[in-house]
C-alpha positions in Angstrom: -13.4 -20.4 22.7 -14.1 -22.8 19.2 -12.4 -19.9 17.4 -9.6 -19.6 19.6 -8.6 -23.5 19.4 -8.8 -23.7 16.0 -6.5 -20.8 16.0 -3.5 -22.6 18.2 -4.3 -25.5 16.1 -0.8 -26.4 14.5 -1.3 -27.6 10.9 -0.7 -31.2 9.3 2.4 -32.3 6.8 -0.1 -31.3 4.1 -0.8 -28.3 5.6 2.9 -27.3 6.0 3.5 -29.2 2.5 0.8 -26.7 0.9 2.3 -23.8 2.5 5.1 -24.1 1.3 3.9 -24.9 -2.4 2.1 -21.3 -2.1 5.8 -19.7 -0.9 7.9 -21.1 -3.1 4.9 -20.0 -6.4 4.8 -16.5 -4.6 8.6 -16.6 -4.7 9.9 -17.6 -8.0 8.5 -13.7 -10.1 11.0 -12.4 -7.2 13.6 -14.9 -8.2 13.2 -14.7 -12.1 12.8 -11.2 -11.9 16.7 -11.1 -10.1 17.6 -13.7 -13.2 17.0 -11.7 -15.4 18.6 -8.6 -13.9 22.1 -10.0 -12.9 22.5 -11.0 -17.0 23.4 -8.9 -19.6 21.3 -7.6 -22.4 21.3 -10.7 -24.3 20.8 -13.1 -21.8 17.8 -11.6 -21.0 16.2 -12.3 -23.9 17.6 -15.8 -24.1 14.6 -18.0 -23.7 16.6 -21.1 -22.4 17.2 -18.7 -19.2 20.0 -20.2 -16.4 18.8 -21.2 -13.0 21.5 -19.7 -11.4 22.0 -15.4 -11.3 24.7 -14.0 -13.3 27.1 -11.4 -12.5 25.7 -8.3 -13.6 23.3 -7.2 -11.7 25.2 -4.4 -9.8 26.2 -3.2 -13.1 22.7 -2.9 -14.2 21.4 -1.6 -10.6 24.3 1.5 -11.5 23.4 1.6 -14.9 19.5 2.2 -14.0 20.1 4.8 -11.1 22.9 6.9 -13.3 20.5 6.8 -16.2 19.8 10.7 -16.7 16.6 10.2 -18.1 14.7 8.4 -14.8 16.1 10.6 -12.3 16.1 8.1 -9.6 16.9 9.6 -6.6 14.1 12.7 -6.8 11.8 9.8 -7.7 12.7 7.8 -4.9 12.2 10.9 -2.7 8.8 11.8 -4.6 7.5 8.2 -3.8 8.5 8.5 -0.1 7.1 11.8 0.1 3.5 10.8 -1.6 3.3 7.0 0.2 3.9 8.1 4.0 2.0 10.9 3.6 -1.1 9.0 2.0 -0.3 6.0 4.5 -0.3 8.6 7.6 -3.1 10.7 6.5 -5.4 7.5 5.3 -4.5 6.1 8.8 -6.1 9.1 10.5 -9.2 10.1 8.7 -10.4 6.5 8.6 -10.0 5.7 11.4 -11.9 8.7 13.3 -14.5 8.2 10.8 -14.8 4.6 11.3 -14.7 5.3 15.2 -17.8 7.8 14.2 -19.4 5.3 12.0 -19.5 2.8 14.6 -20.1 3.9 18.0 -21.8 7.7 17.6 -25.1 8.5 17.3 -26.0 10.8 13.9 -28.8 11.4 11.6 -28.3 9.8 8.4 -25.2 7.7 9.6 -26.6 4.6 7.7 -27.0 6.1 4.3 -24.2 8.1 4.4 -22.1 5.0 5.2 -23.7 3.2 2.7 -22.9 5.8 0.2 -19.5 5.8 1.1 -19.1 1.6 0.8 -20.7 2.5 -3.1 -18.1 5.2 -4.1 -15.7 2.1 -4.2 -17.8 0.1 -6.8 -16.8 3.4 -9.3 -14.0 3.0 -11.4 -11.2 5.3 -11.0 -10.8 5.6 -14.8 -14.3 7.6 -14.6 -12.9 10.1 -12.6 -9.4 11.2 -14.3 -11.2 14.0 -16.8 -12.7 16.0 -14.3 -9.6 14.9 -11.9 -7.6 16.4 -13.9 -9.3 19.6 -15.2 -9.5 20.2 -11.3 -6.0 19.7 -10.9 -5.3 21.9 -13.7 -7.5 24.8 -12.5 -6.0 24.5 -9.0 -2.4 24.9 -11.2 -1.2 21.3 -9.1 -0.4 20.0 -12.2 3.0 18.5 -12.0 3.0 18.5 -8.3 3.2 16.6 -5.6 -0.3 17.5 -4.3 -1.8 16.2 -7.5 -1.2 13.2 -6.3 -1.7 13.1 -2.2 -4.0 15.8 -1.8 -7.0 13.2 -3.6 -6.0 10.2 -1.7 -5.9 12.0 1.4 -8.9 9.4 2.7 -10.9 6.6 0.8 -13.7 4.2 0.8 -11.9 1.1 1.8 -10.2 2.6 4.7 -13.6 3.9 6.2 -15.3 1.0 5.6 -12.4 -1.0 6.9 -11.7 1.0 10.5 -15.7 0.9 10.6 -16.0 -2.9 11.4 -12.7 -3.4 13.5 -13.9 -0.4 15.8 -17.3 -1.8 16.0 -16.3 -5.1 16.8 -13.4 -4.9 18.8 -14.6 -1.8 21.2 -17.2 -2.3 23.6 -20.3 0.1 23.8 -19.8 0.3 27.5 -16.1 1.7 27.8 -17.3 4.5 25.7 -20.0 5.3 27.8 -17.7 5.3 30.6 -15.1 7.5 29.3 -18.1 10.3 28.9 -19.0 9.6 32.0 -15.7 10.8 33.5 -15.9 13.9 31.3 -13.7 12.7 28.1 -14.8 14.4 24.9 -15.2 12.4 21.7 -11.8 13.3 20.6 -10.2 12.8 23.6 -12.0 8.9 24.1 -10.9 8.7 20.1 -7.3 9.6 21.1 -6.8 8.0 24.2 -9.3 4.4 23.9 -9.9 4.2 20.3 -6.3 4.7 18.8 -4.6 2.0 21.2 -7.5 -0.5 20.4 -7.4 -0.4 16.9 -3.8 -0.1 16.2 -3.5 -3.9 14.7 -5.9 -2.7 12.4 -4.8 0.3 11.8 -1.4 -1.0 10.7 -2.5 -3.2 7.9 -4.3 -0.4 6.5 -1.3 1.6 6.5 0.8 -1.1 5.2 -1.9 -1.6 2.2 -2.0 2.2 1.7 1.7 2.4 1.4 2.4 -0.4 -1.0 -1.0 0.8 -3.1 0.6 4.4 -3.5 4.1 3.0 -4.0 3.7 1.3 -6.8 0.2 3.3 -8.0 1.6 4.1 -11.8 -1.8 5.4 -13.2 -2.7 8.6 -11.8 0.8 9.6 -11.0 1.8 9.0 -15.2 -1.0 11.4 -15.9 -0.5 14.4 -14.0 3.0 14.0 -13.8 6.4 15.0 -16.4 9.2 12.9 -16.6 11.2 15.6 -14.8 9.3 14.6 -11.7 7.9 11.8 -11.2 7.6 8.8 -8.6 9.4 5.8 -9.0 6.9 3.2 -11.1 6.9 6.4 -13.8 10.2 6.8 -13.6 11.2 3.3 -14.2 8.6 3.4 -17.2 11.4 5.6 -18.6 13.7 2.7 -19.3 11.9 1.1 -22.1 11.2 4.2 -23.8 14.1 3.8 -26.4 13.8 1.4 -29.3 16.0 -1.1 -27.5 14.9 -2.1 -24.0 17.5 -3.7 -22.1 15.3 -5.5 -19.3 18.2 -6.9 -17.4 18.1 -3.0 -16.6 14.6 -2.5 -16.0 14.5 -5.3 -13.6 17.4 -4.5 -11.5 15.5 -0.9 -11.4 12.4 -2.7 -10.3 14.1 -4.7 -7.9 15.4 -1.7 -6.2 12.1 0.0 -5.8 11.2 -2.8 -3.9 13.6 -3.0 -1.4 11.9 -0.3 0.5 8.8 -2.6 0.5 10.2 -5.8 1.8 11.9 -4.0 4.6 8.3 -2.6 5.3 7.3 -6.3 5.6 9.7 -7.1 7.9 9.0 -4.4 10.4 5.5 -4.0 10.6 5.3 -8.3 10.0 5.0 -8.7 13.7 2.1 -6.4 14.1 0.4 -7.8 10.7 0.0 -10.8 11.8 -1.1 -9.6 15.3 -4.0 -7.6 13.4 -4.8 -11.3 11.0 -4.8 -13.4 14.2 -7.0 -11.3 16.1 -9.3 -10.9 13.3 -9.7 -14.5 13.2 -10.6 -15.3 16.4 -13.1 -12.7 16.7 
């Protein structure tokens, strides 16, 4: 009950004064970034910058998806491809291991969880050699399973859909569910799904927005005839003369995508935050 009043508590002037300090910082990268990309080429390297945008950013938002070298739109659709899949497919696994994890009984469950929590202490640098030998033997290289097929589930996810499941489902509806003769798949699909769905979207929303703009891996294994969208982009400043009112309006494009994501899983984000504070 504590917890739950302090969550209806409505913040102070300097609360609201703070918050807004925080919006307009997190902000104004968004807003220099659009600057930038609705100048030309030399105001962009002006470094007494305008305030207000210029007039050329649709010119340069052309300019950066007719450019025959980045191949936009099969990047755009490589990116869409690779994120939903990875979101849906990270979604899935963690959270039936994280309902196995935290309310079924297993030799070694412990350990093996523990082992899983320390994979994500490695650094993913360490892994690219034999990664990518494995990729190469498998002939993915190039391809769009190169990329999905080894981020198909991960530590943080597990770990993740491990303590919401174990918090927010009670032993006891379990145990009743088997006692009407539900399997563990069908209590996982029909009690555990439903209960941690806040949960569950925030991890997809962090999965998506991690493999949208994950330019690491994907530069690697991938050729400039197909790549996702952050290795695409990388294209633009590989001439002598970088024109970033270009690159920005290219950058600015890929994120569209995102902050419509925002907006319609926001409701259900901040369902998942608030009801992770209270408990």
């Amino acid at each position: 009950m504590r917890n739950l009043a302090l969550a209806q508590r409505r913040p102070g002037w300097l609360g609201y004064a703070f918050l807004g300090l925080v919006l307009l910082l997190s902000i104004l990268p968004l807003y220099w970034s659009f600057l930038v990309a609705s100048g030309d080429a030399q105001s962009a390297r002006d470094p007494n910058l305008s305030w207000f945008p210029g007039g050329h950013f649709i010119e340069n938002a052309i300019n950066a998806i007719s450019n025959p070298a980045v191949n936009f739109w099969k990047a755009l659709g490589n990116s869409i491809l690779v994120s939903v899949t990875v979101s849906a497919s990270v979604v899935f696994f963690s959270t039936l291991a994280g309902y196995a994890f935290a309310k079924l009984k297993f030799r070694g469950r412990g350990p093996l969880l523990v082992f899983i929590i320390a994979t994500m202490a490695v650094p993913t640098q360490l892994g690219v050699v034999p990664l990518y030998l494995l990729m190469a033997q498998y002939g993915w290289i190039d391809t769009m399973q190169a990329i999905i097929v080894p981020a198909l589930v991960n530590a943080f996810g597990v770990f993740w859909m491990t303590q919401y499941i174990a918090q927010a489902l009670p032993d006891e509806i379990i145990e009743a569910a088997r006692v009407d003769g539900a399997s563990s798949f069908r209590s996982f699909r029909s009690i555990v799904l439903p209960i941690a769905r806040p949960a569950a979207t925030m991890l997809a929303l962090f999965t998506f927005v991690a493999s949208w703009t994950n330019f690491f891996w994907p530069f690697i294994v991938l050729t400039p005839q197909n790549p996702t969208l952050p290795v695409a982009l990388s294209l633009l400043q590989a001439n002598y003369f970088v024109d970033y009112s270009v690159v920005l309006a290219g950058t600015l494009l890929a994120t569209v995508p995102l902050l419509v994501l925002f907006v319609v899983a926001g409701k259900q984000l901040v369902s998942g935050i608030m009801q992770g504070a209270i408990k």
